[in-house]
C-alpha positions as CSV (number, residue, x, y, z in Angstrom):
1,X,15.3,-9.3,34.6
2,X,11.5,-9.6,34.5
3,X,9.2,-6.7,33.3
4,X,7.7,-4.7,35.8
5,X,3.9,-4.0,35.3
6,X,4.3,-0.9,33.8
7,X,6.9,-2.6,30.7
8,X,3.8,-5.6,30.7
9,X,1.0,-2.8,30.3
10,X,2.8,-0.5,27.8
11,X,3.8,-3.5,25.1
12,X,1.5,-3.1,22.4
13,X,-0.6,-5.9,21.1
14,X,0.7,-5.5,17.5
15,X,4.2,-6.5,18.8
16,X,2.5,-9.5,19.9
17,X,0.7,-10.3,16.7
18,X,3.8,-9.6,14.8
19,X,6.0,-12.4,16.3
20,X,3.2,-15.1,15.0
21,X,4.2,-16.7,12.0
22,X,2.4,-15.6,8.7
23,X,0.5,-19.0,8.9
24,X,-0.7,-18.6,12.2
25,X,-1.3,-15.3,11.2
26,X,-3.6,-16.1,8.7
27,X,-5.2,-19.2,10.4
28,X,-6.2,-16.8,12.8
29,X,-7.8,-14.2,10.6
30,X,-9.7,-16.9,8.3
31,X,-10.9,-18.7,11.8
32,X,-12.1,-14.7,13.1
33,X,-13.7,-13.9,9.4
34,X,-15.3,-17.3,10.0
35,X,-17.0,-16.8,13.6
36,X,-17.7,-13.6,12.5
37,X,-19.9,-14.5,9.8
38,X,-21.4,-17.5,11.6
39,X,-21.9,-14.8,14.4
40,X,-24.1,-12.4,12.3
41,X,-25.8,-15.3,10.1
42,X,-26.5,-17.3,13.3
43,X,-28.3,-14.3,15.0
44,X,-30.1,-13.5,11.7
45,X,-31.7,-17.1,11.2
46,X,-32.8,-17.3,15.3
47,X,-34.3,-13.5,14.9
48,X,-35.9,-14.6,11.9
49,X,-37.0,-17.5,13.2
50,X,-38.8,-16.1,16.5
51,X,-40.5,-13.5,14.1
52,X,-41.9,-16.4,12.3
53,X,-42.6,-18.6,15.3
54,X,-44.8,-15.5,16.5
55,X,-46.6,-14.8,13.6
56,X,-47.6,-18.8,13.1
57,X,-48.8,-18.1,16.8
58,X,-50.8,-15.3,16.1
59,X,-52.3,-16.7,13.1
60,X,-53.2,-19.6,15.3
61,X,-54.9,-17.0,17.8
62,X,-56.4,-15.6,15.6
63,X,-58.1,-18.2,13.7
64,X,-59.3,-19.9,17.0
65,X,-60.6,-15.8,18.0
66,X,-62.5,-15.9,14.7
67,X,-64.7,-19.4,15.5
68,X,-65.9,-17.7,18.8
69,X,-66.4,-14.7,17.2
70,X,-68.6,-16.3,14.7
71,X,-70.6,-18.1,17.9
72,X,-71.0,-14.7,19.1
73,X,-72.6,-13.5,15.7
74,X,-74.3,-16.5,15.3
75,X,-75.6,-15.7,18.8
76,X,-74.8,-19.5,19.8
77,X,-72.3,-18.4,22.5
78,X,-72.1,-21.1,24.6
79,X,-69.8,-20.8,28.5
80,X,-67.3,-22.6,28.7
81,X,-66.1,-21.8,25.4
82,X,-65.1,-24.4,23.3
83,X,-60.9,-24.7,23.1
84,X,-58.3,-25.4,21.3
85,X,-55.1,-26.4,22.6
86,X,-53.2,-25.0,25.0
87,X,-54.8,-21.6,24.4
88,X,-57.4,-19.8,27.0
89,X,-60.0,-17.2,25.4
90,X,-62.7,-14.7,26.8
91,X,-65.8,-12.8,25.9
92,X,-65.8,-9.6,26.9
93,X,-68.0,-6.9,26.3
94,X,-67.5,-2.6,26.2
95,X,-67.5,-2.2,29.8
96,X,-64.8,-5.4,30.3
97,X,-67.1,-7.5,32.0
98,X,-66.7,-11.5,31.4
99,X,-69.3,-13.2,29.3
100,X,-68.3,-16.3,28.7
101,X,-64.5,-18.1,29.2
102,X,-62.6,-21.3,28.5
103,X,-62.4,-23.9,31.1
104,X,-59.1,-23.0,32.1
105,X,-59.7,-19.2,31.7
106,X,-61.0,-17.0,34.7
107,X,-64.6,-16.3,34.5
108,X,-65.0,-12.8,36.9
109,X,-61.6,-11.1,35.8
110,X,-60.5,-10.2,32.2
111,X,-57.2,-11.9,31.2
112,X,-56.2,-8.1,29.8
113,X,-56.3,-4.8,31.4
114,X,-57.7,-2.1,30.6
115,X,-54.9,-0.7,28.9
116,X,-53.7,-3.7,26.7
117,X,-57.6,-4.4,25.7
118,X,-57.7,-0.8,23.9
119,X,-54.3,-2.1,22.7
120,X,-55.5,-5.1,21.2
121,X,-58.9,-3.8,19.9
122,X,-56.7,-2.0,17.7
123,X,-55.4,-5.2,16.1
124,X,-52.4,-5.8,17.3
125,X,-50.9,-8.8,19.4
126,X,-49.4,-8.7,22.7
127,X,-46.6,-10.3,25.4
128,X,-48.6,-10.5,28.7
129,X,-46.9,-12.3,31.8
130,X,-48.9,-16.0,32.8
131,X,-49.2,-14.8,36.4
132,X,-52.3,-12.7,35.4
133,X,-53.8,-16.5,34.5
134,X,-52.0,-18.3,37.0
135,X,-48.9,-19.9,34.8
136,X,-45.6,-19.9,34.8
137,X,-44.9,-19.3,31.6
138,X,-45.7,-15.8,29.2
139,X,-48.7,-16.1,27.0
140,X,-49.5,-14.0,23.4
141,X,-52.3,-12.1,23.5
142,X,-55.0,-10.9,20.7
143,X,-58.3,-9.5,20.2
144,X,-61.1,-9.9,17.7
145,X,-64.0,-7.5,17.6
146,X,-67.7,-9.3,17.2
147,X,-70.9,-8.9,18.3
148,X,-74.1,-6.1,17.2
149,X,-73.2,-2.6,17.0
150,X,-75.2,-1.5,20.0
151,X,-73.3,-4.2,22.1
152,X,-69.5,-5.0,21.0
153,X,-67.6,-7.4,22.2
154,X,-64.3,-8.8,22.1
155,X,-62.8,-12.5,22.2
156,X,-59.9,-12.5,24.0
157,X,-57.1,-15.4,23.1
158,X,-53.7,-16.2,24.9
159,X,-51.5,-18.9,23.6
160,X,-48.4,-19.8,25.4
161,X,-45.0,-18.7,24.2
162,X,-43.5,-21.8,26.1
163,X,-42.9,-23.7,23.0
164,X,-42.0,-21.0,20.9
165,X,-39.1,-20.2,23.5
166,X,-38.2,-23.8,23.7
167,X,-37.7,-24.2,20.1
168,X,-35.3,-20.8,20.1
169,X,-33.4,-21.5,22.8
170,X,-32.6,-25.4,20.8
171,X,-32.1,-23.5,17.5
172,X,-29.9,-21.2,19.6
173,X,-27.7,-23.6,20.7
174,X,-27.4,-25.5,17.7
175,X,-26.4,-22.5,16.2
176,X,-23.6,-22.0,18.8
177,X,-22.5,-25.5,18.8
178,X,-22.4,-25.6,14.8
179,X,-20.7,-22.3,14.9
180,X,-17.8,-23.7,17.1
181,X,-17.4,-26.7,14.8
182,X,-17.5,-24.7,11.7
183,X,-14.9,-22.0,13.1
184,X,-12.4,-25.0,14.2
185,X,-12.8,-26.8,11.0
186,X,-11.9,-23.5,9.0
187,X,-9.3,-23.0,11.3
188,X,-7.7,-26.2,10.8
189,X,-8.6,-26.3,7.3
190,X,-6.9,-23.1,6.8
191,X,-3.4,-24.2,8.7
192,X,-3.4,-27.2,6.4
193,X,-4.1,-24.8,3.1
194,X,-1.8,-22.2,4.0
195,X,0.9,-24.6,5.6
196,X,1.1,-26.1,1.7
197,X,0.7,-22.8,0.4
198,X,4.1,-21.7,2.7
199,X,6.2,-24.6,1.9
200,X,7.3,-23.2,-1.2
201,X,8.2,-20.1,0.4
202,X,10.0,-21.8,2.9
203,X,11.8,-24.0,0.1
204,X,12.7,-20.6,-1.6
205,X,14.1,-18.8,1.7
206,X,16.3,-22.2,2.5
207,X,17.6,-22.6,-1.0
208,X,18.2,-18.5,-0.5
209,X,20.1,-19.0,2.8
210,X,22.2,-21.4,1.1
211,X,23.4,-18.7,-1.6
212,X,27.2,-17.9,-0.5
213,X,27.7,-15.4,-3.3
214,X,30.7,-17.3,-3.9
215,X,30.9,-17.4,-7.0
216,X,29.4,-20.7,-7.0
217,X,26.1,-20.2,-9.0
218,X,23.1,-22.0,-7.1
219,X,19.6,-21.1,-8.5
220,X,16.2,-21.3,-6.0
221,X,14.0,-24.4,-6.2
222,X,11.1,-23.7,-8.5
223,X,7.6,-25.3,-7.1
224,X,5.8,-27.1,-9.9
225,X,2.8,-25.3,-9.5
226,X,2.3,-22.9,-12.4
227,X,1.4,-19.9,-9.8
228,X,2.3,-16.8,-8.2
229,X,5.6,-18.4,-6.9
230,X,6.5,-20.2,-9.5
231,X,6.6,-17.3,-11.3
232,X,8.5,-15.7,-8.3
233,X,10.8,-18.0,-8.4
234,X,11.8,-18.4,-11.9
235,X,12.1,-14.0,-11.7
236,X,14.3,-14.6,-9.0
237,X,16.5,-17.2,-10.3
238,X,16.7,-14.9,-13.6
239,X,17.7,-12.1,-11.3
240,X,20.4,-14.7,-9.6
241,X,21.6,-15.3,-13.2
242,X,22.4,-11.9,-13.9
243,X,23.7,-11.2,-10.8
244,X,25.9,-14.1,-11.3
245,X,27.4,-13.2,-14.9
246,X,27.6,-9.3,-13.7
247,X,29.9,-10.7,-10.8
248,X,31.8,-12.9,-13.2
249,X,32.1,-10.1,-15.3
250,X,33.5,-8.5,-12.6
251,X,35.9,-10.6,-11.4
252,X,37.2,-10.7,-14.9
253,X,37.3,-7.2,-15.0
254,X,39.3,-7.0,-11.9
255,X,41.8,-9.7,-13.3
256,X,42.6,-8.0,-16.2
257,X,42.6,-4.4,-15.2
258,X,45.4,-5.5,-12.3
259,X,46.9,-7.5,-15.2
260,X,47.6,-4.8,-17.6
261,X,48.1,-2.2,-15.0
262,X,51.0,-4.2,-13.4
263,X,52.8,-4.3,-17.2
264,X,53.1,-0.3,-17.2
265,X,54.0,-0.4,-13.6
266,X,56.7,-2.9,-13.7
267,X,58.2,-1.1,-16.5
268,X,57.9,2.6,-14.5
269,X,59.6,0.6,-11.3
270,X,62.4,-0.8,-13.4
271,X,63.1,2.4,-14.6
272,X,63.5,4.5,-11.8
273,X,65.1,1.5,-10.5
274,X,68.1,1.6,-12.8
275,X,68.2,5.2,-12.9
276,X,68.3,4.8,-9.0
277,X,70.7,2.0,-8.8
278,X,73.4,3.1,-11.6
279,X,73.1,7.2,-11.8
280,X,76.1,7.9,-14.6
281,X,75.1,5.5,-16.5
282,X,71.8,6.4,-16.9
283,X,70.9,9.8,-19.0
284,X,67.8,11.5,-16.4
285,X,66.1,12.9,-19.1
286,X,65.8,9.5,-20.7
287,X,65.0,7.8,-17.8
288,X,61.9,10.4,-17.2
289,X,60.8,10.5,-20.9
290,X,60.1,6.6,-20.5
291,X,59.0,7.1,-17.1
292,X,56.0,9.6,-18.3
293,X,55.6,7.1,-21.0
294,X,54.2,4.7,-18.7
295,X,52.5,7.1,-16.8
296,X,50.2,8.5,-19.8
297,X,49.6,4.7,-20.6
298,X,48.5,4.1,-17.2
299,X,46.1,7.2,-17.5
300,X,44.5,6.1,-20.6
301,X,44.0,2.6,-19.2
302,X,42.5,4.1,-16.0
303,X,40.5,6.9,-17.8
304,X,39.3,4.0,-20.0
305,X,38.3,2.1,-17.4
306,X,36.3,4.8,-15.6
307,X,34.7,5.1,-18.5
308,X,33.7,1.4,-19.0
309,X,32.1,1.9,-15.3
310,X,29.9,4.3,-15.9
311,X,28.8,2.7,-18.8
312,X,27.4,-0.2,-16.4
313,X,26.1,1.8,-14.1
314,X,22.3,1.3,-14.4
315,X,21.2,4.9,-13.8
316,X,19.8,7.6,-16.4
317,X,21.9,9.9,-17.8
318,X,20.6,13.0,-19.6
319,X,20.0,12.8,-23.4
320,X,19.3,14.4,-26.4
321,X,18.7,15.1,-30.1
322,X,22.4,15.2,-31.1
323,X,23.9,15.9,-35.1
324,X,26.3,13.1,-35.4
325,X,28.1,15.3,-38.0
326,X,28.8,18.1,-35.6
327,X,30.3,15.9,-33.1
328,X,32.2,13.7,-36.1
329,X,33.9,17.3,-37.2
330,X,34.5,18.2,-33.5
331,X,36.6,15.0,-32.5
332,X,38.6,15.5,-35.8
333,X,39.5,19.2,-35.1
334,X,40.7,18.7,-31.9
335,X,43.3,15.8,-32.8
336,X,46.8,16.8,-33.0
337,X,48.7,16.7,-36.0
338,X,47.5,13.0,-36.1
339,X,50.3,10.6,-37.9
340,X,48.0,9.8,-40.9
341,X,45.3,12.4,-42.8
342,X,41.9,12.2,-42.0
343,X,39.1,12.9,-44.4
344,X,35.3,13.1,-43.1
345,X,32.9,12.9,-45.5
346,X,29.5,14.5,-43.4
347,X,27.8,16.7,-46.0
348,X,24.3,16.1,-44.6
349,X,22.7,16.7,-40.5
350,X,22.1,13.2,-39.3
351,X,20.6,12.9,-36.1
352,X,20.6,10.6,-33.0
353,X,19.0,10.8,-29.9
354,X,21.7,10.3,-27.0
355,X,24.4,11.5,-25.0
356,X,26.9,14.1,-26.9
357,X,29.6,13.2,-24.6
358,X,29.6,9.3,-24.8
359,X,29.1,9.9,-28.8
360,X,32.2,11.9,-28.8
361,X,34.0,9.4,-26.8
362,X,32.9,6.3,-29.4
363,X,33.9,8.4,-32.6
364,X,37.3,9.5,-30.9
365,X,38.1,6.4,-30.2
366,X,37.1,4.9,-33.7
367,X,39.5,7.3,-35.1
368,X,42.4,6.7,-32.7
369,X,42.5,3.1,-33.9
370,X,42.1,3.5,-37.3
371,X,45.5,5.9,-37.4
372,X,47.3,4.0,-34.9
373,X,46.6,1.3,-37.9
374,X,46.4,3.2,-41.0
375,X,49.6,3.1,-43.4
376,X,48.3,6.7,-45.7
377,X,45.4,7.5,-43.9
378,X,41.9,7.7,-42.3
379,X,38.1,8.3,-43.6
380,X,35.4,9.0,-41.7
381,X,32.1,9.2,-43.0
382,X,28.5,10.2,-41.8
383,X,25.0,9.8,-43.7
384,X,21.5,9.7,-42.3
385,X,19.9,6.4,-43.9
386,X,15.9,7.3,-43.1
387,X,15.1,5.8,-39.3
388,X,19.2,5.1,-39.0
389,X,22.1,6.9,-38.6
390,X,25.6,5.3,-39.9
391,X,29.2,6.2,-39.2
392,X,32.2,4.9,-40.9
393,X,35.7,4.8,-39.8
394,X,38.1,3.3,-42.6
395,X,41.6,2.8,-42.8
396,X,44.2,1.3,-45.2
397,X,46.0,-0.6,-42.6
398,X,46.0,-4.4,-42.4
399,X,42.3,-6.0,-42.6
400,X,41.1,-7.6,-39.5
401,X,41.2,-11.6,-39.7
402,X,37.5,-13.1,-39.6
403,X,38.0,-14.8,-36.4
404,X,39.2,-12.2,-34.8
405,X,36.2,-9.7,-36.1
406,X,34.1,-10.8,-33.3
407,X,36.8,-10.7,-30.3
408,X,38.0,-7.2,-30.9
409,X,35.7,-5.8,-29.1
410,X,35.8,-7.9,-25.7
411,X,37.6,-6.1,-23.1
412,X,41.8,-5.5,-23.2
413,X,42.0,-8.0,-26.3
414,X,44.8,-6.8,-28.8
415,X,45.3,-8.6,-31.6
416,X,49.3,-9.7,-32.2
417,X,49.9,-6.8,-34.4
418,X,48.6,-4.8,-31.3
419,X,50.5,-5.9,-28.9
420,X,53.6,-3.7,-28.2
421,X,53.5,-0.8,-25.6
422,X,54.2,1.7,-28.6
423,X,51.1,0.6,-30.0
424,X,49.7,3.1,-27.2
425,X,46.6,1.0,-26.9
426,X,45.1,-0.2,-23.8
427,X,42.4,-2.9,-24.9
428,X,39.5,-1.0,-24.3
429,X,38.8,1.4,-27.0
430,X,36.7,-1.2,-28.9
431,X,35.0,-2.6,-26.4
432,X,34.0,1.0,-25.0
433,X,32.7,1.8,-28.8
434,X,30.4,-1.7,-28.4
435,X,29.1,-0.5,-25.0
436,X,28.1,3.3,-26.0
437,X,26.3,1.9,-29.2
438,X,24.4,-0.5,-27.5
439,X,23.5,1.9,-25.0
440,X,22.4,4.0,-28.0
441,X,20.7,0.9,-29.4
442,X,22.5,0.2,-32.1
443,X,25.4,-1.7,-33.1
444,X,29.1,-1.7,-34.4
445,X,30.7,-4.0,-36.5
446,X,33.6,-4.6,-38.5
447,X,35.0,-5.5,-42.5
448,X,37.3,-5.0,-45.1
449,X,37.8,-1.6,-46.9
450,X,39.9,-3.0,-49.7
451,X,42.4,-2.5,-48.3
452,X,42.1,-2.2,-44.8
453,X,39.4,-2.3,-42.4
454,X,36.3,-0.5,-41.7
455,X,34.1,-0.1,-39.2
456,X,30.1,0.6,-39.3
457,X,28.4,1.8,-36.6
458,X,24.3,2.4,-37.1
459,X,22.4,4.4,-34.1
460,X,18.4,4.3,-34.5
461,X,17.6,8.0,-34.8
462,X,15.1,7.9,-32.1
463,X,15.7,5.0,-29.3
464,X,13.9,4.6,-26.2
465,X,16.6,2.9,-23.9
466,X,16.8,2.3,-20.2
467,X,20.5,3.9,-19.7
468,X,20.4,6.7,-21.7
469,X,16.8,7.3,-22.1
């Protein structure tokens, strides 16, 4: 269907300019910045030019009007006057009558008028039409007073401004003509600079286009040039690569957490599929003891894993000055009759800047594993060591291997020992403790209590963090 005039006269001419590509966009503002310039410049030099075109005129006037004049004081006046050029001069005296004249000047009438001989008297040069001398062309005009006090006179000269308008209307054109070549030769200079400039970009969008998300990492070309995109590029493929290892920790993430959720819910199906299948032989309060079994286990691991997602999550959370000995004495109190003692050592405040909840959540979780592992019992202590803060959880359990020091605190790893559903772990303890000290910016790690195994966390006191700053 084709526009009627009224669609055609509404469209705006932004619309227009913004389906150009950016190269012709920019070809076309360097090529107007260009004319432009030339424009103004152009019409600068030709003004300047006429201005000087007329004053080398009326110096030449002039110094012709001075010989006469010094005939006239010299009282050698001689008619015809003697001339020079192209110009025509005349001798007037106060009442405008002609004394003396050029050959090609009129002899009766005065070249001037009444009018423009008071104007020149005064010392300033004229534009007088050649028809008043019979030429085609328009003359310049000037005056020079002379002659004895009781009889002034005035020597008229006219030059012709033929030549001087000649000479602007060639510099006028040139101007125009060089204007035109130098606007098309920025023009195409600038399509050529800015089509180089663009082919990176254009590299970059179809290396971008080719980017599936697949899983499949592919990086974006880098251009050679050590410039603004180069830099682009190589802060976009570092973006890529994170992007890439925060999907494939993802997808592991995914994998495991449907892993070890299908253990508890194979073992809560084949429950209530017994009791289902063979009733009398099956006691019901068994069956649901084991049942709710699997269901707390699933809760933790969920729980835990809600946890471990807003640990990711990249935005803010609210912080503060918090007494890690507060919050130590706090987790412990609230454990129930726990299956080994506990002793906490925390005699002294020792402060950390951070969130109270997520502390609470990597101390409880310290202390769960040490008395799920413990044979007698737990310690926990807390000191202030200057700019740090340190917590240790102890207990006199086995001592974890060395190779495995570093792998305990990856996501749902369990060490053999570990391994059985009455261990009531899900995997994830550790690695949430690693997460909330790093947000912190500190560290965990892991060694031998003799006998037994301890782990150290240290939190800076004051730490300036992106998630929980």
């Amino acid at each position: 269907m084709t526009p009627g005039p009224t669609e055609m006269s509404g469209r705006s001419p932004w619309s227009v300019r913004l389906k150009l590509s950016l190269r012709a966009q920019l070809t076309i503002a360097a090529t107007t910045v260009a004319a432009l310039v030339l424009t103004v410049g152009g019409t600068l030099t030709l003004i300047m030019l006429q201005q000087t075109l007329l004053r080398e005129l009326d110096e030449s006037a002039r110094s012709h009007g001075h010989d006469i004049a010094a005939l006239v004081e010299a009282d050698r006046l001689t008619n015809p006057l003697p001339s020079s050029g192209a110009a025509i001069a005349q001798v007037v005296d106060a009442q405008g009558r002609v004394l003396a004249s050029t050959p090609g000047g009129d002899r009766l009438v005065p070249i001037l008028s009444r009018d423009d001989l008071a104007v020149v008297r005064a010392g300033e040069a004229i534009d007088m039409p050649g028809t008043r001398i019979g030429q085609p062309e328009p003359f310049r005009a000037i005056g020079i007073e002379t002659g004895p006090p009781d009889g002034p006179q005035t020597v008229l000269v006219a030059v012709s401004l033929a030549e001087q308008r000649r000479t602007a209307n060639l510099l006028r054109l040139a101007i125009v003509g060089a204007g035109v070549v130098v606007a098309a030769a920025v023009g195409l200079l600038s399509w050529f600079v800015t089509g180089r400039t663009l082919r990176p970009v254009e590299q970059l969008r179809s290396g971008a286009a080719e980017i599936t998300g697949t899983g499949e990492q592919r990086l974006l070309p880098v251009p050679v040039a050590r410039d603004e995109l180069h830099r682009l590029a190589t802060t976009l493929n570092d973006m890529l690569k994170r992007l890439e290892a925060a999907s494939a920790r993802q997808r592991a993430f995914v994998a495991d957490a449907a892993h070890e959720l299908r253990s508890p819910i194979a073992a809560l199906r084949t429950e209530l599929e017994v009791g289902l299948a063979h009733p009398d032989a099956v006691d019901p309060y068994e069956t649901a003891r084991e049942a709710l079994a699997e269901v707390e286990r699933m809760e933790r691991l969920v729980e835990d894993l809600l946890i471990l997602a807003r640990l990711d999550e990249p935005r803010r959370r609210t912080s503060t000055d918090v007494d890690l000995r507060d919050v130590t004495r706090d987790v412990v109190d609230q454990l129930r009759d726990p299956r080994v003692p506990i002793r906490v050592d925390a005699t002294e405040s020792a402060w950390v800047f951070g969130d109270p909840h997520a502390l609470g959540r990597l101390v409880r979780n310290l202390v769960d594993n040490a008395v799920r592992h413990a044979v007698t019992g737990v310690d926990v202590d807390v000191r202030s060591l200057g700019i740090l803060t340190e917590l240790r959880v102890s207990n006199d359990g086995p001592p974890v291997p060395l190779a495995d020091r570093e792998r305990i605190f990856e996501r749902f790893t369990r060490l053999d020992d570990a391994r059985g559903r009455d261990a009531g772990g899900t995997g994830l303890g550790l690695a949430i403790v690693r997460e909330i000290a790093q947000a912190h910016g500190g560290h965990v790690t892991v060694g031998d209590a003799f006998p037994g195994a301890r782990f150290t966390v240290r939190l800076p006191v004051r730490h300036s963090g992106t998630r929980l700053s």
